[in-house]
C-alpha positions as a Markdown table, in Angstrom:
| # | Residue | x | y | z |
|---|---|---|---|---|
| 1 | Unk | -6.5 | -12.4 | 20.4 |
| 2 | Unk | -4.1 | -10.3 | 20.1 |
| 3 | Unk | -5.6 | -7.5 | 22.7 |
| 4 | Unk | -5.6 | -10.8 | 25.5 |
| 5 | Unk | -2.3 | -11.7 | 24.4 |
| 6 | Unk | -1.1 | -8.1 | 25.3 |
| 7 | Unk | -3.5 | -8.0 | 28.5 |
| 8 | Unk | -1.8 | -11.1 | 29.5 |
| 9 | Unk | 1.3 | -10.1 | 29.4 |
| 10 | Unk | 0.5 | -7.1 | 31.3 |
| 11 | Unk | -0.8 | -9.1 | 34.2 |
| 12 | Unk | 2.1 | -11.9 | 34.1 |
| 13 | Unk | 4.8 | -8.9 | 34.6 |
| 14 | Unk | 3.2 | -8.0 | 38.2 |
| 15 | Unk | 4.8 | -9.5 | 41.4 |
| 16 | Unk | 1.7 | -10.7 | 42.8 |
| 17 | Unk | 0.4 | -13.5 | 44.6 |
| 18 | Unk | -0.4 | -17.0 | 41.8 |
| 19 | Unk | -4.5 | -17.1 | 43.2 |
| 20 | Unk | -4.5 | -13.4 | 41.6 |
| 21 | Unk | -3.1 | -13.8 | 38.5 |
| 22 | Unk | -4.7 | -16.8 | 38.4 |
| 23 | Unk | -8.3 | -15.3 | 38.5 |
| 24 | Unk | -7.6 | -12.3 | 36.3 |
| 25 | Unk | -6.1 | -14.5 | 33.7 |
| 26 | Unk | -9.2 | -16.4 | 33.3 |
| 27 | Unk | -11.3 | -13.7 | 32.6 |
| 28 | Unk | -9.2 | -12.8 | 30.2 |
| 29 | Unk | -8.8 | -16.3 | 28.4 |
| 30 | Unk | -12.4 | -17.2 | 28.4 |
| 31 | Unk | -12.7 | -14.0 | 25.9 |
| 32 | Unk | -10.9 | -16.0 | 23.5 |
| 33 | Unk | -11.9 | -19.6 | 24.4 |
| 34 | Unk | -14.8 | -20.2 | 26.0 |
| 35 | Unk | -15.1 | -22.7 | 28.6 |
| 36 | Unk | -17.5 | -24.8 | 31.3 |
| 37 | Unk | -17.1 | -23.5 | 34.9 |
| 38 | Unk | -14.0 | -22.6 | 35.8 |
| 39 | Unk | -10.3 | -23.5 | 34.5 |
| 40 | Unk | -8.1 | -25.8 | 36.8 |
| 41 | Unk | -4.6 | -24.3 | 37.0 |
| 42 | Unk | -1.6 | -25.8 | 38.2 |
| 43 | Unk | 2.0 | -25.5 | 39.2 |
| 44 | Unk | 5.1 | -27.7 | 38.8 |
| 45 | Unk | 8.7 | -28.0 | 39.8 |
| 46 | Unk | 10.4 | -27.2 | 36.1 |
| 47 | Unk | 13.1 | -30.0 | 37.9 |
| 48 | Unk | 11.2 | -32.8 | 38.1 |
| 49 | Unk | 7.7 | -31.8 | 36.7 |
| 50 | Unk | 5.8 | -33.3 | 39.5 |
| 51 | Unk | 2.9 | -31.0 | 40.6 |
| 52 | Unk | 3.5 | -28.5 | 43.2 |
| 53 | Unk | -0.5 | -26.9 | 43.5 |
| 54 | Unk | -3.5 | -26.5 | 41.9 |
| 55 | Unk | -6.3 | -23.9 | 42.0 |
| 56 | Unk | -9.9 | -24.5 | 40.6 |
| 57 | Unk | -12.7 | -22.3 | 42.2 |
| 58 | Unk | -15.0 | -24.3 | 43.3 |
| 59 | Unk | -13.1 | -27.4 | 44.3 |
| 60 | Unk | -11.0 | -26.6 | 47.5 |
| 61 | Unk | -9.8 | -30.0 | 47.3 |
| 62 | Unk | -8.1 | -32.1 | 44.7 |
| 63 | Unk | -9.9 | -35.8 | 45.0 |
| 64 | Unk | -7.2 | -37.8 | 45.9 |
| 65 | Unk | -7.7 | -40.8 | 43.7 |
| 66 | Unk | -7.8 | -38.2 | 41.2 |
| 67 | Unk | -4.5 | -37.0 | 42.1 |
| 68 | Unk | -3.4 | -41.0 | 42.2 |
| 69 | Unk | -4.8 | -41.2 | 38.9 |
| 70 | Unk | -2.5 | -38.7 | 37.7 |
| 71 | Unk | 0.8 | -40.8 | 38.1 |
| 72 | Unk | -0.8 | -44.3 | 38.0 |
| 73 | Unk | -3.2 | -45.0 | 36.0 |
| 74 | Unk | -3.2 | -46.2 | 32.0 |
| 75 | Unk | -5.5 | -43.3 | 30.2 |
| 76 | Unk | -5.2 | -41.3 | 26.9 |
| 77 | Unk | -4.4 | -38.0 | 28.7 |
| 78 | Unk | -3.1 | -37.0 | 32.3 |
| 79 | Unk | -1.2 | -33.5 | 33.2 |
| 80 | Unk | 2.5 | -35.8 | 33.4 |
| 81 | Unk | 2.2 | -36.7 | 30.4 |
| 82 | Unk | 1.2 | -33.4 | 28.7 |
| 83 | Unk | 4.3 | -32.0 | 31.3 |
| 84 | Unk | 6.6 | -34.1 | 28.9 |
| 85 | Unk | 5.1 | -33.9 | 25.4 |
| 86 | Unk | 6.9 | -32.6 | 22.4 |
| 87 | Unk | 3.5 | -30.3 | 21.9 |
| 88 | Unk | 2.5 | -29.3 | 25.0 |
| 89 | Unk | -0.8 | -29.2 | 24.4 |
| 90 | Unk | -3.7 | -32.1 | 24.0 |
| 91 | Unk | -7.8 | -32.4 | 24.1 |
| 92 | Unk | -8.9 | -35.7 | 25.3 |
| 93 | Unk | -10.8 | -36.2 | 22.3 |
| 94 | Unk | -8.2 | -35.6 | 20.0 |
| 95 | Unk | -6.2 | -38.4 | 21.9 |
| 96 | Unk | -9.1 | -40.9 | 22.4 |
| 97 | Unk | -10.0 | -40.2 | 18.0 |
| 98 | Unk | -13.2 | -38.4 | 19.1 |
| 99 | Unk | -14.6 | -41.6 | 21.4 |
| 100 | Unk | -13.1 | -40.5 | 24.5 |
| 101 | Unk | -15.9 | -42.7 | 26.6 |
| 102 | Unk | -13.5 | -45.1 | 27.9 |
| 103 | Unk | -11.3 | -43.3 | 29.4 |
| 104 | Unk | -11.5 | -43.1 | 33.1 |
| 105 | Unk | -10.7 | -39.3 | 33.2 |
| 106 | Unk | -13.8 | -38.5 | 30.6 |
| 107 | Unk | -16.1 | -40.3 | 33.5 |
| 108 | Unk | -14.6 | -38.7 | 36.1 |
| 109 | Unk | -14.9 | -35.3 | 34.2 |
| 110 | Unk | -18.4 | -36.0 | 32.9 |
| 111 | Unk | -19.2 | -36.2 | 36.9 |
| 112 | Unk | -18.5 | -32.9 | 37.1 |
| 113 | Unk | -20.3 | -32.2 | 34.3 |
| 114 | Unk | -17.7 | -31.4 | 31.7 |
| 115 | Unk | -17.0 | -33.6 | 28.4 |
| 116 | Unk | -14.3 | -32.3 | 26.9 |
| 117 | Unk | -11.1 | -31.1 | 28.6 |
| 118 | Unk | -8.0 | -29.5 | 26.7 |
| 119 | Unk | -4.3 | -29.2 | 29.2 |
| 120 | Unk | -2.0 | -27.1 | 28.3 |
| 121 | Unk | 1.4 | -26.8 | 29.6 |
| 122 | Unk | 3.3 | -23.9 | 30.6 |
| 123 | Unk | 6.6 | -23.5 | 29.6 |
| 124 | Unk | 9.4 | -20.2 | 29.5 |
| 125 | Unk | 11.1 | -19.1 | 26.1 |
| 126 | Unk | 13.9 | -20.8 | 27.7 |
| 127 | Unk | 12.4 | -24.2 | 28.2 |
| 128 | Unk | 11.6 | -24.2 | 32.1 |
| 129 | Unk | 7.9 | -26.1 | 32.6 |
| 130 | Unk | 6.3 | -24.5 | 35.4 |
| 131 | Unk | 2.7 | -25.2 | 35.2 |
| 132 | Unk | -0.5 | -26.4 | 33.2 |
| 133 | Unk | -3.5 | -25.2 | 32.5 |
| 134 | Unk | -6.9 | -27.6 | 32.1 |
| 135 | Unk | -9.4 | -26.0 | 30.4 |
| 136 | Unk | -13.6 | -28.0 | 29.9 |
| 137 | Unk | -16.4 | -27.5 | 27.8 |
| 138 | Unk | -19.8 | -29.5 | 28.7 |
| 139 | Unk | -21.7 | -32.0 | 26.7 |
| 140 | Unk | -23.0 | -30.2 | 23.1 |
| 141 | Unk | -20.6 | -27.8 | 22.8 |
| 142 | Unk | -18.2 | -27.0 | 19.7 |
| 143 | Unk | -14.5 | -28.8 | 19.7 |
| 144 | Unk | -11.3 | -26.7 | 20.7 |
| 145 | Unk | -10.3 | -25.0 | 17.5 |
| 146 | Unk | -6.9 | -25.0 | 16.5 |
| 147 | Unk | -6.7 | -21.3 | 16.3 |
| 148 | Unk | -8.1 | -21.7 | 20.1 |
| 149 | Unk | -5.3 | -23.8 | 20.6 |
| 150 | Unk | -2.1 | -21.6 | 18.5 |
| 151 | Unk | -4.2 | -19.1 | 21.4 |
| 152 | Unk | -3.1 | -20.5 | 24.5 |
| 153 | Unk | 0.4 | -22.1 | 23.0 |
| 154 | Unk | 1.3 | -18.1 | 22.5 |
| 155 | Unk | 0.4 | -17.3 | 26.0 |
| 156 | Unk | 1.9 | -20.2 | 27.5 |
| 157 | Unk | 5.1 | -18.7 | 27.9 |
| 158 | Unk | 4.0 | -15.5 | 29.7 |
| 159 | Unk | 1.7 | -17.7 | 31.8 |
| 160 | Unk | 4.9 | -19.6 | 33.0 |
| 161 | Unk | 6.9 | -16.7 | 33.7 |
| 162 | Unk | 3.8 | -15.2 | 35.3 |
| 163 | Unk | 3.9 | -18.1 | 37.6 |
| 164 | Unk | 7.3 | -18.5 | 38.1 |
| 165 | Unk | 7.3 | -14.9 | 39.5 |
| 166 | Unk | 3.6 | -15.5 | 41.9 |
| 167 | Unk | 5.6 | -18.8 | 43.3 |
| 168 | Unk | 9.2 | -16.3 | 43.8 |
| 169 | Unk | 6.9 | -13.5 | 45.5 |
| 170 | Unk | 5.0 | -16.1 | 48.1 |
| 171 | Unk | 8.7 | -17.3 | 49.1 |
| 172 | Unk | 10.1 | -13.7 | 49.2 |
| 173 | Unk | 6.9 | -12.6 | 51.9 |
| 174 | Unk | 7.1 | -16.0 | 53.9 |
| 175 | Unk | 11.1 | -17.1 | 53.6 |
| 176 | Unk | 11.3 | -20.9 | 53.7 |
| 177 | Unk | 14.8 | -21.4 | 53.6 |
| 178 | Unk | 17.9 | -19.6 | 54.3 |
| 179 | Unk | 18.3 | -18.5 | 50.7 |
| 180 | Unk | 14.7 | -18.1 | 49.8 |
| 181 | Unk | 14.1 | -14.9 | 47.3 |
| 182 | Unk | 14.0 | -12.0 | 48.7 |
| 183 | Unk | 11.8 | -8.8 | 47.8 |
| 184 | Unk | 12.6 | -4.8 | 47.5 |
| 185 | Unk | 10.2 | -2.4 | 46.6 |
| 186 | Unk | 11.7 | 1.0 | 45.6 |
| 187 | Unk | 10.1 | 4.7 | 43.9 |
| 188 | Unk | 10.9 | 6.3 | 41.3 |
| 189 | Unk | 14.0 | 8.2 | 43.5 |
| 190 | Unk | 15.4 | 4.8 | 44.2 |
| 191 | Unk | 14.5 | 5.2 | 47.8 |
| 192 | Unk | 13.3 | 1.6 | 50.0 |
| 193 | Unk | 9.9 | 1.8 | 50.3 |
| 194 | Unk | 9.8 | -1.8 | 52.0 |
| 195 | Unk | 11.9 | -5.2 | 52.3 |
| 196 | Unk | 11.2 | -8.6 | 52.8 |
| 197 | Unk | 12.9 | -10.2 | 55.9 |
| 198 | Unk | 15.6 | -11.8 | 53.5 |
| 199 | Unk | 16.6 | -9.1 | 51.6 |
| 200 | Unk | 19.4 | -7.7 | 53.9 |
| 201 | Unk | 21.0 | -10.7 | 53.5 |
| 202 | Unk | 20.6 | -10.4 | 49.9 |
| 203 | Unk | 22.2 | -7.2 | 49.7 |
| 204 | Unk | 25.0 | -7.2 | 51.7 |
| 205 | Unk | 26.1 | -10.4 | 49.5 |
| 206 | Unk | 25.7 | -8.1 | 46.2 |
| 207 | Unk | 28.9 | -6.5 | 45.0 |
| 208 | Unk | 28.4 | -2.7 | 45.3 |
| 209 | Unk | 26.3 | -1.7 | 48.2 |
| 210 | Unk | 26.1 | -0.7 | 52.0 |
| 211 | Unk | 22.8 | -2.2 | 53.1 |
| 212 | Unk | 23.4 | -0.1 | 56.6 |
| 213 | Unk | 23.8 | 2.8 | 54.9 |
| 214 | Unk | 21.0 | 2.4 | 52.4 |
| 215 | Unk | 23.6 | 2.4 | 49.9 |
| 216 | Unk | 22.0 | -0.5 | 47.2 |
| 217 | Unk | 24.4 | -2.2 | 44.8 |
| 218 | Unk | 24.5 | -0.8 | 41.1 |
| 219 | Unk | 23.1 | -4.0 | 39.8 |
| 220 | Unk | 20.2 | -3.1 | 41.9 |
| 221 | Unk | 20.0 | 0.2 | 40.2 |
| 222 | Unk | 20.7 | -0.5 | 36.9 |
| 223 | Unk | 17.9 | -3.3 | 36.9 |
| 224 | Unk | 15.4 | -0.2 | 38.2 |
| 225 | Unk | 16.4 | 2.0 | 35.5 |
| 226 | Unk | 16.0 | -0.6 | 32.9 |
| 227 | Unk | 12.5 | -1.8 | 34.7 |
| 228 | Unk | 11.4 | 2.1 | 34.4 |
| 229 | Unk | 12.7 | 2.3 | 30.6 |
| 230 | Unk | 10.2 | -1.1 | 29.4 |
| 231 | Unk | 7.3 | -0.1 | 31.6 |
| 232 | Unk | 7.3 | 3.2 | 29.5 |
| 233 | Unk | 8.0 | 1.5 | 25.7 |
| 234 | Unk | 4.8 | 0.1 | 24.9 |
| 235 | Unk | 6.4 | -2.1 | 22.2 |
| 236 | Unk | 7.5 | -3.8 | 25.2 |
| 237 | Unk | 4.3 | -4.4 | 27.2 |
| 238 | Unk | 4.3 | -6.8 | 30.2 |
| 239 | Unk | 8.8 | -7.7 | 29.9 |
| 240 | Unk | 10.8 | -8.4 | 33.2 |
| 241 | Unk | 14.1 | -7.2 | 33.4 |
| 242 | Unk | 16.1 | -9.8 | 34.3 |
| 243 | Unk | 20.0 | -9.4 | 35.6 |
| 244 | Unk | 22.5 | -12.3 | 36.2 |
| 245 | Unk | 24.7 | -11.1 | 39.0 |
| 246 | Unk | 28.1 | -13.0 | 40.7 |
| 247 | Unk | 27.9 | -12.6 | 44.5 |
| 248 | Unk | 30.5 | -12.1 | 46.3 |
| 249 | Unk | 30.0 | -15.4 | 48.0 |
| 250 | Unk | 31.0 | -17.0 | 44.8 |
| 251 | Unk | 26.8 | -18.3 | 43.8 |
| 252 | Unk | 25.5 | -16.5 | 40.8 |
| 253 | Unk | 21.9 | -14.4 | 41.7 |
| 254 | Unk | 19.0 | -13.6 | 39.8 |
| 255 | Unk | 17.2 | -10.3 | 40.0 |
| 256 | Unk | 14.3 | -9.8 | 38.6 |
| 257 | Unk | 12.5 | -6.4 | 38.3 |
| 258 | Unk | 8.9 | -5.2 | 37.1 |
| 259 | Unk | 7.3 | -1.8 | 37.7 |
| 260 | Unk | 3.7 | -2.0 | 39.9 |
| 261 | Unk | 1.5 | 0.8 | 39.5 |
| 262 | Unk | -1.0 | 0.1 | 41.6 |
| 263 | Unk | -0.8 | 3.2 | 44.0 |
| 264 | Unk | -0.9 | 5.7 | 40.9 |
| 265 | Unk | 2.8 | 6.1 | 41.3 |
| 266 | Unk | 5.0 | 4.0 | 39.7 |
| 267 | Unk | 7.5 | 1.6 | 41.9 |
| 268 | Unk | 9.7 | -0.8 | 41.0 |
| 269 | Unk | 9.5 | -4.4 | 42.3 |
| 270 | Unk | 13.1 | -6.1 | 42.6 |
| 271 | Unk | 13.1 | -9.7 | 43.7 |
| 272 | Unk | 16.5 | -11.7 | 44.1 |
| 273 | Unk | 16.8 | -15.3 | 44.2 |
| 274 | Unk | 19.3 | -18.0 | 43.5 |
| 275 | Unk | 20.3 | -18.5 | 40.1 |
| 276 | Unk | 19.9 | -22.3 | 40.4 |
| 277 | Unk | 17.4 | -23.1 | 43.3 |
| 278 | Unk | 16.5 | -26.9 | 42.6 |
| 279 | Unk | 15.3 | -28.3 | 45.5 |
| 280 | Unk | 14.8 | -31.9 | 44.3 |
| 281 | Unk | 18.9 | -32.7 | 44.3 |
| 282 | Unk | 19.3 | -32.6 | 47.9 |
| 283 | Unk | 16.3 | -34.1 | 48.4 |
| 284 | Unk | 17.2 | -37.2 | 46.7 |
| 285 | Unk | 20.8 | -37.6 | 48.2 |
| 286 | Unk | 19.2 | -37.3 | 51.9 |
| 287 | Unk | 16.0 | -39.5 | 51.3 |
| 288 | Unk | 17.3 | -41.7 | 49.4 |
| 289 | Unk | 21.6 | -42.0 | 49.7 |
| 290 | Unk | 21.5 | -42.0 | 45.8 |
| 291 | Unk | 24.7 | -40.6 | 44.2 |
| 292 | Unk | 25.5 | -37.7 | 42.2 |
| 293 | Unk | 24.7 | -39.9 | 38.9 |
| 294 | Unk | 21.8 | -41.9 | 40.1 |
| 295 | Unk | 19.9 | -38.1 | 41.1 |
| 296 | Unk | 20.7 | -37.2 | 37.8 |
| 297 | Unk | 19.0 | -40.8 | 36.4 |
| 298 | Unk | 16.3 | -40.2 | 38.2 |
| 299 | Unk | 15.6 | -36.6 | 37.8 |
| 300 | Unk | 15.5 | -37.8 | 33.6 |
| 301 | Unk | 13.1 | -40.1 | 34.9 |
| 302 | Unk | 10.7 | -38.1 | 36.4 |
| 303 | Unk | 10.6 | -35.9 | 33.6 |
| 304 | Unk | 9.8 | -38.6 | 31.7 |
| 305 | Unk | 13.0 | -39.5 | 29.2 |
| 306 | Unk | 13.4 | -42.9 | 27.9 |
| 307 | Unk | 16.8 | -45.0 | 28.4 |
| 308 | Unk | 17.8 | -43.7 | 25.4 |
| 309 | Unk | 17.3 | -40.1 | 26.1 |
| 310 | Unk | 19.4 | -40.6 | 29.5 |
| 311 | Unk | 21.8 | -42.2 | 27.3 |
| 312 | Unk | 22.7 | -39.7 | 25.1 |
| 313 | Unk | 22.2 | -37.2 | 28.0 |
| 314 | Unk | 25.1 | -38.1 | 30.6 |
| 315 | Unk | 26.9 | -39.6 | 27.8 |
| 316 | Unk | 26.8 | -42.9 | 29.2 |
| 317 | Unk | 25.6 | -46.5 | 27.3 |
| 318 | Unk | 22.3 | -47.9 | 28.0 |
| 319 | Unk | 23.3 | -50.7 | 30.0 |
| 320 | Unk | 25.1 | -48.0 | 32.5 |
| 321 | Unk | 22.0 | -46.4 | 32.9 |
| 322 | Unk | 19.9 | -49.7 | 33.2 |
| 323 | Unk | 22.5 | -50.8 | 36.0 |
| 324 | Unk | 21.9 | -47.3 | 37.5 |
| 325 | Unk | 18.1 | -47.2 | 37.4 |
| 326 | Unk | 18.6 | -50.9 | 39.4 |
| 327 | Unk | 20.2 | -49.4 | 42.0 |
| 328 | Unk | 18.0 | -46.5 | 42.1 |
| 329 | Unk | 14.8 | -48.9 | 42.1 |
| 330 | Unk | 16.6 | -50.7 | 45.3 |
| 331 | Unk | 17.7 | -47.7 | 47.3 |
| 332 | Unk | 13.8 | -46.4 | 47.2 |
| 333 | Unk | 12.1 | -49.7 | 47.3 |
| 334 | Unk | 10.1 | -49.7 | 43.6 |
| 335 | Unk | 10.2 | -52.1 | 41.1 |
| 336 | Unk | 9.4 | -49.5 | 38.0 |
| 337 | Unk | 10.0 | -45.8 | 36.6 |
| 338 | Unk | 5.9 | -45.4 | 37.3 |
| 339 | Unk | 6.3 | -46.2 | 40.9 |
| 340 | Unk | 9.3 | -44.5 | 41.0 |
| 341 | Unk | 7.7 | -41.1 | 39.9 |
| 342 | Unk | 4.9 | -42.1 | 41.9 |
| 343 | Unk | 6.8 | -42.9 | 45.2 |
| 344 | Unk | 8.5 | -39.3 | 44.6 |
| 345 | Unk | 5.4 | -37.6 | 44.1 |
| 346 | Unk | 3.2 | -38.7 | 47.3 |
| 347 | Unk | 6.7 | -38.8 | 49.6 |
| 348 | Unk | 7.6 | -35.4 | 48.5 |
| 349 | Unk | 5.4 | -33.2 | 46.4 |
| 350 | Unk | 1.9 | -34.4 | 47.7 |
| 351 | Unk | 2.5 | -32.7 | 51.0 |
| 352 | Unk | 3.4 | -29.5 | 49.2 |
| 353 | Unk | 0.0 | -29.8 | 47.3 |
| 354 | Unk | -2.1 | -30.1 | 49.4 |
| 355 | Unk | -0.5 | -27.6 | 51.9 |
| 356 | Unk | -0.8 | -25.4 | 48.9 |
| 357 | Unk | -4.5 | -25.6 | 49.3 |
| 358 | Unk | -4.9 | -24.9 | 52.5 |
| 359 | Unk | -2.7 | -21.3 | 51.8 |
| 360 | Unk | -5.3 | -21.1 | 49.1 |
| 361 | Unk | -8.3 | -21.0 | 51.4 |
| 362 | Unk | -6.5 | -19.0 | 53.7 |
| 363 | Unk | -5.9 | -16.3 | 51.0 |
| 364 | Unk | -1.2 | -17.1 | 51.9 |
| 365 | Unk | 0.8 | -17.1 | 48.9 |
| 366 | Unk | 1.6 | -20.6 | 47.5 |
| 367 | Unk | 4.9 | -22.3 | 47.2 |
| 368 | Unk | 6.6 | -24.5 | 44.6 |
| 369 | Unk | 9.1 | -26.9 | 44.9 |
| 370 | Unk | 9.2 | -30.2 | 46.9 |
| 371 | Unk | 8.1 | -30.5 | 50.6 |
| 372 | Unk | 10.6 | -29.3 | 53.2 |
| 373 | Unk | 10.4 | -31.5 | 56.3 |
């Protein structure tokens, strides 16, 4: 375990595209806990925890009364609900009491030949949920053990930065937006080996630098140094430097650094990106016309807080937020918090799923976040 663990980590810290890591992740987890087939991975938006993607090979595409079944229907187990879990982690026989034959997702798995399933969620050090993992076992075979599970729950968070970085890298090679992450690869001398289109922009915006010149800002450097300094402390396998940098724009910046060695020669991997790059906000206030509190409402809402929890959240009483989650329900035409995640999902993340397999087949880098018309 604790040879994958490290292995793991190793992988995660690599800028590479999620299908990758994806596939050499498995191998490595089925040396711990074995499984049927092939695991189903998925990503979500950590802002609203509504799938982005999903990758199972094999199954190019995601039935979509499956995918309805997700935020629908009444069953013991479903990826939202593991999303928003205090544990993060669940086997649909556990949840059922070991008779999981009546729930419509052991059918639907049995079709495939798998009885039991175990979903586990992957979440940061710092809380950010930005994927699950669904792992199977056919009919006969032993129960997930709870050291099996303590397995994945210590990987999860490596998993999630893993991903977090896959999904940065896709937007850095194929820019979306006008602030979409940018990516610089540098040697060992510091010198630009290549650039994604948005890095210029990046740079110039960077306290410290002449992007014309070459000249690169010191927080650029100093995250190289510090990139080279863990890749050679092997206490340290598989960390990210991370640096928080103020632009001169005013927005704070993330850059994140890891060393890639897959030339023989080491080179360092910086990758820049907005420090808060929610997509869902704006999203909501142009779909919808919902206010600056009502977003907020209804972002709780899709990650699955009670009134309560909203409550004590924003600070406000629960009839405030009852009166709020009316007006919400009227401005986007639902009558309940199911068909409001729902109506969210298939208007605005469904797209992005299933574009997301398509990239898949075509071997493109996926992309989180909500659908951009």
């Amino acid at each position: 375990m604790q040879r994958a663990t490290e292995k793991i980590a190793q992988i995660c810290a690599q800028p590479r595209d999620i299908v990758t890591m994806w596939h050499d992740t498995s191998a490595v987890v089925a040396g711990v806990v074995p499984y049927f087939q092939t695991p189903c991975w998925y990503t979500v938006d950590p802002a609203s925890l509504l799938m982005t993607s999903h990758f199972h090979h094999g199954l190019a595409e995601f039935p979509g009364e499956w995918l309805a079944a997700e935020y629908y229907e009444d069953d013991a187990q479903s990826i939202p609900d593991v999303m928003r879990s205090p544990l993060g982690i669940s086997t649909l026989h556990e949840v059922t009491g070991g008779d999981p034959t009546n729930s419509p997702r052991w059918q639907r798995n049995m079709t495939m030949g798998g009885d039991q399933e175990l979903i586990a969620r992957l979440r940061t050090r710092n809380g950010e949920v930005w994927g699950a993992l669904s792992l199977y076992r056919e009919p006969g075979r032993p129960l997930f053990t709870e050291s099996e599970k303590n397995f994945l729950a210590a990987v999860a968070p490596c998993l999630a930065d893993g991903a977090r970085r896959a999904l940065l890298f896709g937007q850095a090679e194929e820019p979306e937006y006008a602030d979409s992450p940018g990516l610089l690869v540098l040697n060992e001398n510091w010198d630009i080996e290549s650039a994604t289109p948005g890095v210029a922009r990046w740079m110039a915006d960077i306290p410290g630098g002449d992007w014309d010149r070459g000249e690169l800002p010191a927080a650029v450097t100093t995250l190289a140094g510090r990139t080279l300094r863990l890749a050679e402390d092997r206490n340290r396998a598989g960390e990210v430097a991370l640096s928080r940098v103020l632009s001169r724009s005013g927005a704070w910046v993330v850059l994140h650094g890891a060393c890639l060695n897959s030339t023989g020669q080491r080179r360092i991997a910086v990758i820049v990106e907005p420090a808060h790059p929610s997509r869902i906000y704006p999203l909501l206030m142009s779909a919808y016309g919902l206010t600056e509190r009502e977003k907020e409402v209804t972002r709780l809402v899709l990650q699955g807080a009670s009134t309560t929890q909203i409550s004590n959240d924003l600070t406000v009483s629960a009839h405030t937020v009852q009166q709020h989650l009316k007006s919400i329900f009227d401005k986007t035409g639902v009558r309940s918090r199911r068909d409001l995640v729902g109506k969210v999902f298939f208007a605005h993340y469904e797209p992005r799923f299933r574009d997301n397999e398509k990239r898949a087949q075509a071997d493109k880098a996926l992309r989180g976040g909500p659908w951009s018309d």
